[in-house]
N, C-alpha and C positions, 0 to 999 in steps of 0.2 A: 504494500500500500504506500502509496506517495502521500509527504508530509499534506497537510490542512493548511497548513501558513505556508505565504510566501517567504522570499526576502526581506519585504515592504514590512510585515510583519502583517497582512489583511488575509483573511480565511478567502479557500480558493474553494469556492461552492460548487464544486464537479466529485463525481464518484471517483474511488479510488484506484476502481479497479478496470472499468471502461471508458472510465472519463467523461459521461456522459453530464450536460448541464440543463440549466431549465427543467429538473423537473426534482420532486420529492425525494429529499436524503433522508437518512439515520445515521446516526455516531452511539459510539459505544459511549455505555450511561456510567457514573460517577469513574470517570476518567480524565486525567491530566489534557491540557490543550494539545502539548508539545508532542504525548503519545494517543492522539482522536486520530480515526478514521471515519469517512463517511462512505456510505452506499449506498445504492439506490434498490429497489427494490428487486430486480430484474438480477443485480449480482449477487442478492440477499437466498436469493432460489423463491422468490417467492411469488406466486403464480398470481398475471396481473387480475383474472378475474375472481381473487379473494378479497382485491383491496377497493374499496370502495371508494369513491369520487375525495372524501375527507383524509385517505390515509392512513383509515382503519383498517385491520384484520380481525377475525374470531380469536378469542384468547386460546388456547390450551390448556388453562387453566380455569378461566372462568366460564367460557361457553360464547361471554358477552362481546363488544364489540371493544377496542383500545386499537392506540396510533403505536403501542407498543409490540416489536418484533421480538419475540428472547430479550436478550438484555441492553436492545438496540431501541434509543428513543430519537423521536424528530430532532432533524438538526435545524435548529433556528438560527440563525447567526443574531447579534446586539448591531443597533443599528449604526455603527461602525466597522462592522464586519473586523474586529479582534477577538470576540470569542463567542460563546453560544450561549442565550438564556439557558438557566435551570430548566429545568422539565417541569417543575410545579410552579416558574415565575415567566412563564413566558407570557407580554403583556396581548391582548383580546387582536390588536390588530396585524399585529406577526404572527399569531395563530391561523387568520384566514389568511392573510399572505403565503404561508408554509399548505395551507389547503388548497391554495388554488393552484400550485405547484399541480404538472400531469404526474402521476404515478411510474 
């Protein structure tokens, strides 16, 4: 996986493993900036007609619907693009921004 930061020190919002941009990442959840990866859904294995227009998958656990994959949460970037909202503080309109990302 190729680092998340540039040089510039600004998060490079493409997958890590296709490179693909414009659409829906994940980064691995309570992990250091320096060692994040993002993916998208396509290199996650995860098949596009489970994910739903928002992002969502079926849990595994709960049955219910979450934006959460395994231990892989939405990557939001801070609107500075140096590092990512928390998972429980991302503010309402970076939320539809990261939704209206294609899957």
């Amino acid at each position: 996986m190729t680092s998340v930061v540039d040089p510039a020190g600004k998060i490079q919002y493409s997958c890590g493993k296709c490179k693909r941009e414009q659409c829906k990442l994940w980064r691995d959840y309570q992990t250091f900036l320096e060692n994040q990866s993002l993916i998208c859904a396509k290199c996650i294995g995860e098949p596009a007609e489970t994910i739903d227009d928002d992002g969502r998958v079926i849990s595994k656990i709960t049955g219910g619907r979450t934006d959460q994959i395994g231990w892989l949460v939405p990557a939001v970037p801070t609107p500075d693009y140096k590092t990512f909202w928390g998972y429980t503080s991302v503010p309402e309109k970076d939320v539809k921004w990261w939704r209206s990302l294609q899957n």
